[in-house]
N, C-alpha and C positions, 0 to 999 in steps of 0.2 A: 444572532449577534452576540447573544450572550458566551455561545460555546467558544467563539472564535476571541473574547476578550478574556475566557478563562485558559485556552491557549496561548494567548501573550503574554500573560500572567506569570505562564510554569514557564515560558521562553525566556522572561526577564529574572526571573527567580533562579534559573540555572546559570544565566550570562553573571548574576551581582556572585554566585559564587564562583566560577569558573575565574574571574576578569574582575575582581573585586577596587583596580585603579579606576576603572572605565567609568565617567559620569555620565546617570541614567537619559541627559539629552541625546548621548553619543550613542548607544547604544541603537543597533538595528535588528526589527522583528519581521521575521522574513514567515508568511504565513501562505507559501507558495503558491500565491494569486496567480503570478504567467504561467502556472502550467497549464495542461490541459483539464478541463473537471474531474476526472476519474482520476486523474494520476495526483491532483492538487488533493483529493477529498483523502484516497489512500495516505499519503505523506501526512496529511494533517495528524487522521486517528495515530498512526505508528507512533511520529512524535508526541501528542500529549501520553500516550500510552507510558512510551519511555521515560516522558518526564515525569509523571506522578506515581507519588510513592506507593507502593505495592501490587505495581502492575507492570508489565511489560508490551509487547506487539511488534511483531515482522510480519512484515509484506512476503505473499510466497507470489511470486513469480512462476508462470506455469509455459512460457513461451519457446523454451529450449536455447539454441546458441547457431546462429546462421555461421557457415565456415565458408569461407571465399577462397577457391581452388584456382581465381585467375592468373594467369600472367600474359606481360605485352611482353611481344617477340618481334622481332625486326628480324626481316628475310633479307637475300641479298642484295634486294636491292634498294633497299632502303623502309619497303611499305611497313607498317606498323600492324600487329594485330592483335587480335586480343584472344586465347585460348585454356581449355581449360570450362570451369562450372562453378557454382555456387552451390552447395548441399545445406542441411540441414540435421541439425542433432536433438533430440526429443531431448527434452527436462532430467523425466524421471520419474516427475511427481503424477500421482493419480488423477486424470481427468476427475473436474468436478472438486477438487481445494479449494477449502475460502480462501480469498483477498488477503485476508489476515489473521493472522496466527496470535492470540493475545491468552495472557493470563490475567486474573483482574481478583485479586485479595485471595490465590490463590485456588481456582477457580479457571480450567481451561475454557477461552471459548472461541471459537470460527466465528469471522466476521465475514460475511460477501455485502459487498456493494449493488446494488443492481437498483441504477438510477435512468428514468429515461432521459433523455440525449434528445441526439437528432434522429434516431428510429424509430421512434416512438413507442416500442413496449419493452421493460427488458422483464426475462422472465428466469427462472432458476432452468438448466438442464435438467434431464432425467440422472446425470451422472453425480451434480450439486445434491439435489434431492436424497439420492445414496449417502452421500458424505455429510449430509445434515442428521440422516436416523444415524448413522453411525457415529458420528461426535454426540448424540443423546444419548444412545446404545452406552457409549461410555464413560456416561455422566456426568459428561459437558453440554455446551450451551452452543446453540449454533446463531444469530443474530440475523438478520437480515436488513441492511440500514441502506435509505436512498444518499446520504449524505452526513457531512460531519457534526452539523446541527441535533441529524437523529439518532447518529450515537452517541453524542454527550447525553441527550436524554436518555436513553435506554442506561450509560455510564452512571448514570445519579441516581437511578433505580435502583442499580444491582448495589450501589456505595452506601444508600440510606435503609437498605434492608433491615 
């Protein structure tokens, strides 16, 4: 609770500068409750990332881009049909990317999420694991957080150093 009230904090801290007419009743703190968990916990970190001072954070996306080759044709006698495919275009990015991409007082570090759900285990790939010795190999940080509670923790670690 505490993370999520020092994330409304930098939300209302950006709104009084941005909107400085706006009375603090009026103001809405959207701390992306209807998402889904993984997509709510990712948005979280990015945004406090961005809002506090001397840090940054992007979400990398590793899912590629689906291309839709359909179309409806009408024959002649009127039936409708639908021809054509649906493909698929890889990312780009290296299997095995963290979640997210931050810098924190200057200071690279890869965030993965890996929270159990409804499957009940989630575990790093062997390709994560690569991309973990390698962000150390280059003396950064690699993180490993079930949620946005345990990276403000870990956040307040690496900030009271």
């Amino acid at each position: 609770m505490k993370a999520i009230q020092a994330l409304k904090d930098l939300i209302i801290a950006d709104q009084k500068i941005k909107y400085p007419n706006v009375p603090d009743h009026c103001r809405a703190v959207n701390t992306f409750n209807l998402l889904k968990p993984e997509k709510r916990e990712k948005k979280r970190i990015e945004l406090f990332l961005n809002l506090s001072k001397g840090s940054r954070g992007t979400i990398i996306e590793n899912r590629g881009q689906r291309v839709d080759n359909r179309k409806t044709v009408t024959d002649i006698i009127g039936r409708q049909k639908v021809i054509g495919s649906v493909s698929f275009i890889g990312s780009g990015i290296r299997n095995g990317t963290a979640d997210i991409m931050a810098i924190i007082k200057g200071k690279a570090i890869d965030i993965e999420l890996k929270r159990v759900y409804k499957t009940g285990k989630d575990r790093q790939s062997p390709e994560q694991k690569r991309e973990q010795e390698r962000a150390e190999e280059a003396g950064g940080e690699y993180w490993i957080v079930k949620d946005f509670d345990d990276f403000y923790e870990r956040y307040l670690q690496m900030i009271n150093k």
